[in-house]
C-alpha positions in Angstrom: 18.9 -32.6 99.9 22.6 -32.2 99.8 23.6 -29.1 97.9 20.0 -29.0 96.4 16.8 -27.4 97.1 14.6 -29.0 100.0 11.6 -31.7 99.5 8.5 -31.6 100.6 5.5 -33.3 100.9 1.7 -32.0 100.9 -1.1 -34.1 101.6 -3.9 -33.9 100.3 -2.6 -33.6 96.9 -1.3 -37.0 96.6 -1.7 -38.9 93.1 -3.7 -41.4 93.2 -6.7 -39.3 95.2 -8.7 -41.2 97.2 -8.9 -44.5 96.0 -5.2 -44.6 97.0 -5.8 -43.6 100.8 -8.7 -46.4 101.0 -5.5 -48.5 99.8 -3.8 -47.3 102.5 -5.9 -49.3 105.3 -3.7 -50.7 107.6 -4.9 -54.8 109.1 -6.7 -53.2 111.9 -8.2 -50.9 109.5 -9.6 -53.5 107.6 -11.0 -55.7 110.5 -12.6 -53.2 111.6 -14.2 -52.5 108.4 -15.1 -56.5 107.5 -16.3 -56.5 110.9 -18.9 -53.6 110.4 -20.4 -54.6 107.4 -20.8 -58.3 108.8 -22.4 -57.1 112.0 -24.6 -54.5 109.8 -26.0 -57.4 107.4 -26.4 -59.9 110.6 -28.6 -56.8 112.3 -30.4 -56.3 108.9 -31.3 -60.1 108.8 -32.0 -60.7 112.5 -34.1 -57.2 112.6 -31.5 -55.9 115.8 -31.6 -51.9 115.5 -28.6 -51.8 118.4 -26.7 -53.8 116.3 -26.9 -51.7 113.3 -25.9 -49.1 114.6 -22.2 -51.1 116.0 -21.9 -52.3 113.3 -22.0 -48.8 111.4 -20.0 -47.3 114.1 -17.4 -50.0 112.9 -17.3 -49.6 109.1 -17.3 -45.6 109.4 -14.4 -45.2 111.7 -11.8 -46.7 109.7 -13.6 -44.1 106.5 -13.2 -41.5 108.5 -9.7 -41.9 109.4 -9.0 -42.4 105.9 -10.9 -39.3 104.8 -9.3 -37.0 107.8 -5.6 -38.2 107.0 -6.5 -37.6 103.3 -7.8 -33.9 104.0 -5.3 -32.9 106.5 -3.2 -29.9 105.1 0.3 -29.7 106.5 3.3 -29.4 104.9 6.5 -31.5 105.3 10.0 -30.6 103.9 12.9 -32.6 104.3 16.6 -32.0 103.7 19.7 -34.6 103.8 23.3 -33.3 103.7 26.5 -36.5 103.5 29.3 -35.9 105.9 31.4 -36.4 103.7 30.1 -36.9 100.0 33.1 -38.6 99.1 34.3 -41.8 101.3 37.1 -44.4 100.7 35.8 -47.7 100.1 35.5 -49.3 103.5 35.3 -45.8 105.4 32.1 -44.9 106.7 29.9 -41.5 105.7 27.1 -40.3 107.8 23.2 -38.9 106.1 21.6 -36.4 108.2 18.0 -36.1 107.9 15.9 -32.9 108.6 12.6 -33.0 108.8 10.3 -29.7 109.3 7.1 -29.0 109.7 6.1 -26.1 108.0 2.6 -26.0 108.1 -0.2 -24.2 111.1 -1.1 -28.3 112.3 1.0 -30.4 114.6 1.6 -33.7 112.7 0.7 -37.1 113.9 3.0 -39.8 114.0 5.2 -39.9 111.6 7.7 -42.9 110.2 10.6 -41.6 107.7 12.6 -44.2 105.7 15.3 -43.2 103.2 16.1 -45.5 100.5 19.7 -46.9 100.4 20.9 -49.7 98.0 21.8 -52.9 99.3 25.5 -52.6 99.6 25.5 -49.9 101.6 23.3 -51.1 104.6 19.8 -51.8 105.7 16.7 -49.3 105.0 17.1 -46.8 108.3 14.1 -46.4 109.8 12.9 -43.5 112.5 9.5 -43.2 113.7 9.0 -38.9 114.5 6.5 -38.4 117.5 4.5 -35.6 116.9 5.9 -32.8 115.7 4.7 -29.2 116.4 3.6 -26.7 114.4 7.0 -24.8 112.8 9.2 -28.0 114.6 12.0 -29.6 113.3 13.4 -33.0 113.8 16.6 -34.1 112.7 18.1 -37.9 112.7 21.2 -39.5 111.0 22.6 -43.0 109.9 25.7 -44.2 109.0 26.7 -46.0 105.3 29.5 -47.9 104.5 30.9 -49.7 101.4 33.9 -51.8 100.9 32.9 -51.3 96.8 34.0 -48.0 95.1 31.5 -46.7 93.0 28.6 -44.0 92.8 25.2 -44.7 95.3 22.0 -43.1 94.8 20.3 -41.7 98.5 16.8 -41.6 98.2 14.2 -40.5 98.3 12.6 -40.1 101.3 9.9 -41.8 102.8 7.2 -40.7 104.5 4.7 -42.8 106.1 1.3 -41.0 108.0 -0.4 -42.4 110.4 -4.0 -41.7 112.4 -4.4 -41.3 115.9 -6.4 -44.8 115.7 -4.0 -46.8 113.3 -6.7 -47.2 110.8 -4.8 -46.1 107.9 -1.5 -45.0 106.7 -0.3 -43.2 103.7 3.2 -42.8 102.2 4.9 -39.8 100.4 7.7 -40.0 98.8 10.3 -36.4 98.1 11.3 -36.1 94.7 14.9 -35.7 95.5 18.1 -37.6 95.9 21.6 -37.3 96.7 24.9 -39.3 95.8 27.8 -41.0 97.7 30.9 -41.5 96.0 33.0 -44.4 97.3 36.1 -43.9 95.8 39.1 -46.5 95.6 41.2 -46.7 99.2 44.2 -44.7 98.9 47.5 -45.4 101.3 50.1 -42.5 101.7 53.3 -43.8 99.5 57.1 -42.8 101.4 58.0 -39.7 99.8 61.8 -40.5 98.3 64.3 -38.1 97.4 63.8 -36.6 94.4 66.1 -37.8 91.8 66.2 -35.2 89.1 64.0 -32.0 89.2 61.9 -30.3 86.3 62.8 -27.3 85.0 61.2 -24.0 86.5 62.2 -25.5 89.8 64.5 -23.7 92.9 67.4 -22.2 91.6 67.1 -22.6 87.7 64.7 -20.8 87.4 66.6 -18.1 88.7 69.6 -18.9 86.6 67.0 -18.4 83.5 65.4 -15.1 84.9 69.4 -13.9 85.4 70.2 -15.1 81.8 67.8 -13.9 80.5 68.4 -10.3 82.3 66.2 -7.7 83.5 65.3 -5.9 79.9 63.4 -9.2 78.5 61.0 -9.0 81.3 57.6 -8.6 80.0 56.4 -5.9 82.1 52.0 -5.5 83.3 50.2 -2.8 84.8 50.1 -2.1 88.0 47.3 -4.0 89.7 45.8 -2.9 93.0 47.6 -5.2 95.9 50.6 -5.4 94.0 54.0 -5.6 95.8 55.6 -2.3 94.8 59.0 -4.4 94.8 58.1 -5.3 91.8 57.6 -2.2 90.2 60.0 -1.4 86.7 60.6 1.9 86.7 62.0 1.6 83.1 58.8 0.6 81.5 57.0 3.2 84.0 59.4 5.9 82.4 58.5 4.1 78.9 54.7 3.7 78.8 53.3 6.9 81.3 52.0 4.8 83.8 52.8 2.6 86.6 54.3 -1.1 85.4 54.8 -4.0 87.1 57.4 -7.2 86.8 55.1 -9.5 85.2 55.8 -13.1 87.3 56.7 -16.0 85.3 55.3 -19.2 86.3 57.6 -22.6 86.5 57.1 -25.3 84.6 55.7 -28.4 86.8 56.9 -31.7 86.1 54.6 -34.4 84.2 53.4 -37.7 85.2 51.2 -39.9 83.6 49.3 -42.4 85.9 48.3 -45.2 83.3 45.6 -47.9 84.3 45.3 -51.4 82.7 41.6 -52.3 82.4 41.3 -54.9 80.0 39.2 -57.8 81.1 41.3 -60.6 79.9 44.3 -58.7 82.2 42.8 -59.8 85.6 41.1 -62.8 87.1 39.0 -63.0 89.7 36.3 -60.1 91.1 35.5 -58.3 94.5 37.6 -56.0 96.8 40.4 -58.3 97.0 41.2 -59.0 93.5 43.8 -58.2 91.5 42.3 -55.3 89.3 40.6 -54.0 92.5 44.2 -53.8 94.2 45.8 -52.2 90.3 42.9 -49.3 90.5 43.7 -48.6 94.4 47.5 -48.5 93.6 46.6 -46.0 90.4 44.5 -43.9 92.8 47.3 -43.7 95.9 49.8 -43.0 93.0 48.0 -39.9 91.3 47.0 -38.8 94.7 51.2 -38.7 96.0 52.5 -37.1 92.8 49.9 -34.3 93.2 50.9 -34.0 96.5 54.5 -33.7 95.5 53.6 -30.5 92.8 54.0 -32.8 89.7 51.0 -31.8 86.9 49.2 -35.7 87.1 46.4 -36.8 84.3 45.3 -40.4 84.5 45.0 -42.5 81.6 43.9 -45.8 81.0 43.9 -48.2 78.7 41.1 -47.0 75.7 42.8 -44.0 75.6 40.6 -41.9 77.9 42.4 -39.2 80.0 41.4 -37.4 83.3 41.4 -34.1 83.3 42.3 -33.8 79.7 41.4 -30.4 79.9 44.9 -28.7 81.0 47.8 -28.5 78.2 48.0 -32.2 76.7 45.8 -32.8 79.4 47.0 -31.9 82.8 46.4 -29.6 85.1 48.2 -26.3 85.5 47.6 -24.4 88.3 47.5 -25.3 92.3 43.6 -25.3 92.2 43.4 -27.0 88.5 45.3 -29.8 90.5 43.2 -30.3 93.5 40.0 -30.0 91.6 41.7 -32.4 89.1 42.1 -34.9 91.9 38.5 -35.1 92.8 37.8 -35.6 88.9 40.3 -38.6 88.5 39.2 -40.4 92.1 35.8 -40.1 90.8 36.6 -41.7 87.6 38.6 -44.4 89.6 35.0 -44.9 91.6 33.3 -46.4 88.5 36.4 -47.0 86.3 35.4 -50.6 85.2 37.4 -53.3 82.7 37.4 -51.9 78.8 36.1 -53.9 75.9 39.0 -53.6 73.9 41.8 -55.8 74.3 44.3 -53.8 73.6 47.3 -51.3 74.7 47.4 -49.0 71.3 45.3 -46.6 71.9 47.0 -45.7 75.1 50.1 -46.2 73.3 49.2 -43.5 70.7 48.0 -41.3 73.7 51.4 -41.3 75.3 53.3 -41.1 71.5 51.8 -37.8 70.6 53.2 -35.8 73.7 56.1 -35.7 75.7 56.0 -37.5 79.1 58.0 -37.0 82.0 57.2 -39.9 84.8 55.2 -42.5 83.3 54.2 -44.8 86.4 51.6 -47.8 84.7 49.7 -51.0 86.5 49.5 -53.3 84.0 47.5 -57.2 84.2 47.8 -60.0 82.2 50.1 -59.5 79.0 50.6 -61.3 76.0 53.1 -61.0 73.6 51.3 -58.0 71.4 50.9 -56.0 74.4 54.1 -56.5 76.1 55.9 -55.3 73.1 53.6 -52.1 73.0 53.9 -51.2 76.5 58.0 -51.5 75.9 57.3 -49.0 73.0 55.3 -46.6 75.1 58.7 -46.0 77.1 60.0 -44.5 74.8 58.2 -41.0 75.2 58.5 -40.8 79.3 61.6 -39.5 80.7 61.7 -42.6 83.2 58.7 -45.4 83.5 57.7 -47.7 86.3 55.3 -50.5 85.7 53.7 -52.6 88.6 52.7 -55.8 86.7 50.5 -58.1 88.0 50.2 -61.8 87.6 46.5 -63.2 87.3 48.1 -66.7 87.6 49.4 -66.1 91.3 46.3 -63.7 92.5 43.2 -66.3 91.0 45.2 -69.1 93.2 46.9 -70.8 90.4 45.5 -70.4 87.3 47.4 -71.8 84.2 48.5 -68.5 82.5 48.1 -70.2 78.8 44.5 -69.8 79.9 44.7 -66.3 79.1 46.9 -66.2 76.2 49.7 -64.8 78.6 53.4 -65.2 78.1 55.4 -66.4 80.7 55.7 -63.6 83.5 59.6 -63.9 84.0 59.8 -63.4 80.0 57.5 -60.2 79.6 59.3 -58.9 82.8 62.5 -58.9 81.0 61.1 -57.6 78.2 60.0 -54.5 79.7 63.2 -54.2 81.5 65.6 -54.2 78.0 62.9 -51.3 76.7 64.1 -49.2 80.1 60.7 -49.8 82.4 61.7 -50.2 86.3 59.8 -53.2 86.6 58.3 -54.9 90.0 55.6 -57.5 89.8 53.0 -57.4 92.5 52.2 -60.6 94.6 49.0 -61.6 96.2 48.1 -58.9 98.9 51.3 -56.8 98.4 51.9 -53.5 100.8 52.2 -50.8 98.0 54.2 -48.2 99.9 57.1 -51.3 100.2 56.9 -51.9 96.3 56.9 -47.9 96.4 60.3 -48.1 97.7 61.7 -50.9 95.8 61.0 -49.3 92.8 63.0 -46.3 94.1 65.8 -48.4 95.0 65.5 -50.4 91.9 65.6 -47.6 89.5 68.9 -45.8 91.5 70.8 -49.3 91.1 69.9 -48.3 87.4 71.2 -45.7 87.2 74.5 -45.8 89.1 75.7 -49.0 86.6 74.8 -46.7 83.7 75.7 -43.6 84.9 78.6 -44.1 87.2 76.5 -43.6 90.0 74.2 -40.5 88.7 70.5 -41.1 89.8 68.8 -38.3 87.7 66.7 -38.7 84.6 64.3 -36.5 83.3 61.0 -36.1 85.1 62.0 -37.2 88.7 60.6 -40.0 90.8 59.2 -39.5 94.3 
């Protein structure tokens, strides 16, 4: 199976011995067997030798099938391998089957079903013709989801069949693959950069010149290093061949936070409103990495992806790109939280020092607007997609929920310094992308006289 050893079937060893095979009789199997012992007690009673013996000829044949398929001693194995493993919901992924007969015998007919849960399709079928001693067959189907989440494939199938259709016996391989269906990402408009970390272009440089050439920690010399690098101070120093030692920049933070309470959103299935919050959380994570900021998602019980970086994040280029898998994985079978509550985010975010705090929040009440105002005040600059269960459940009284008035917890957020923009029915992220770009420069040129950088960036 996919990245895994092959399965394989033996017959002959089945469990369930032979009682199972006899279970195995197909209809015509059975006929023919009712048939034989009805024409053997009609010869008995009527005293008709010739008719004893058609009527033995019909019982044994369908026994003898069983007990030849039961016997037969070939071996099967079977491998699957996903193109890819990892779909967007909605995208389709394609399971190629391998079967192989590894055994001295030609097979008989042979039908293979893999096993597939509902969602994802019907049961794919393939009846194999006889296949030849050392012969291979391969097949393939195609899956698709419009749910994220994580699919078992498998196992496989195997159904045996005699020449005569008296009998047929299934096998089933032991192993099983997965398909990830992850949230459906869009690409976001990649906007200017308003303000850029530290260890970035050229102050970085201005540090290292600062900073001058004696506090350079120095290495050894490592085959494949750039002999450019080489200080022949410390060489002179330490007897031996030393090397510049190259410092690595600092990349700039964001925090990816994801609202998952249950009384936050209304409604269920692809197009609801949580559905739409954890596709815009995934396309966000998946730009900033893109854009060499150090991402970790959090949501709202306080759980954060990767979390195994410094305060969580990844460091280095790989540590990113392996993180990415890690947090779309999460956002597969990220579901909504018990709790109720923001705080244990809140004390997530208060215990380090953010730079770009970008949040999609539901449904908030008065409690939880005033914490997520407080949880600006660790992030270098915060933007908050806020989505109204009122307007995406088709009219829903909000006092239903226990939610404040949306034009009042919007304001709110905006006097604690979020960039705020509330998401409508069906909205195109990359456009609320873009307003909350332009929204946050208007900020900042009527506070700062027309300066658009703040800690952390936006992009």
């Amino acid at each position: 199976m996919a990245g895994g050893e092959p399965g394989a079937v033996q017959d002959g060893s089945s469990k369930g011995g032979l009682r199972a095979a006899l279970g195995g009789l197909t209809t015509r199997g059975r006929s023919f067997l009712a048939a034989g012992v009805a024409a053997a007690v009609c010869a008995y009673a009527l005293g008709q030798a010739d008719l004893l013996r058609v009527g033995l000829l019909l019982a044994v044949l369908p026994l003898v099938c069983v007990i030849v398929l039961y016997r037969t001693r070939y071996r099967v194995t079977g491998t699957r391998r996903l193109s890819p493993s990892r779909v967007p919901a909605g995208s389709e992924a394609r399971v190629h089957l391998r079967m192989d007969n590894v055994s001295r015998l030609p097979t008989g007919l042979l039908m293979l079903q893999d096993r597939v849960p509902y969602v994802l399709g019907p049961r794919p079928r393939f009846v194999l013709d006889r296949v030849e001693a050392g012969g291979r067959r391969e097949v393939s189907y195609r899956v698709r989801s419009d749910l994220r989440g994580r699919y078992p494939l498998g196992p496989l199938q195997l159904r045996l069949s005699d020449p005569f259709g008296m009998c047929e016996l299934t096998r089933s391989f032991s192993a099983y693959d997965t398909l990830v269906v992850i949230p459906r990402t869009v690409p976001l408009p990649a906007l200017r950069l308003a303000g850029e970390a530290s260890g970035y272009g050229d102050g970085r440089q201005r540090s290292l010149a600062l900073a001058g050439e004696d506090d350079i920690i120095p290495r050894g010399y490592r085959h494949g290093d750039d002999l450019r690098r080489v200080h022949w101070r410390s060489t002179a120093r330490y007897g031996e061949l030393m090397v510049r030692r190259e410092e690595q920049p600092q990349r700039a933070r964001c925090t990816v936070l994801l609202d998952t309470r249950q009384v936050g959103y209304a409604g269920a299935g692809p197009d609801s409103a949580f559905e739409w919050a954890v596709s815009g959380a995934a396309s966000a994570l998946v730009h900033m990495l893109e854009r060499g900021f150090a991402v970790r998602l959090l949501t709202d019980d306080g759980n954060a992806v990767p979390g195994d970086g410094s305060d969580g994040f990844a460091g280095s280029t790989q540590e990113s790109a392996d993180s990415a898998g890690l947090m779309l994985d999460t956002l597969a079978v990220v579901g909504h939280s018990d709790g109720g509550g923001l705080s244990r985010a809140h004390d997530v975010l208060r215990g380090s020092n953010e730079g770009l705090l970008i949040a999609f929040f539901g449904d908030l009440d008065e409690e939880q607007t005033s914490v997520a105002a407080r949880m600006r005040q660790r992030a270098g600059a915060a933007v908050a997609f806020v989505l109204d269960s009122a307007r995406w459940s088709g009219g829903v009284d909000p006092s239903a929920v226990g939610a404040v008035p949306a034009e009042k917890r919007l304001r709110q957020l905006r006097e604690a310094g979020w960039v705020v923009v509330p998401v409508e029915p069906g909205a195109d992220l990359p456009g609320l992308w873009q307003l909350a770009g332009q929204m946050r420069a208007d900020t900042q040129s009527a506070g700062n006289g027309g300066s658009t950088g703040f800690p952390g960036g936006w992009s």
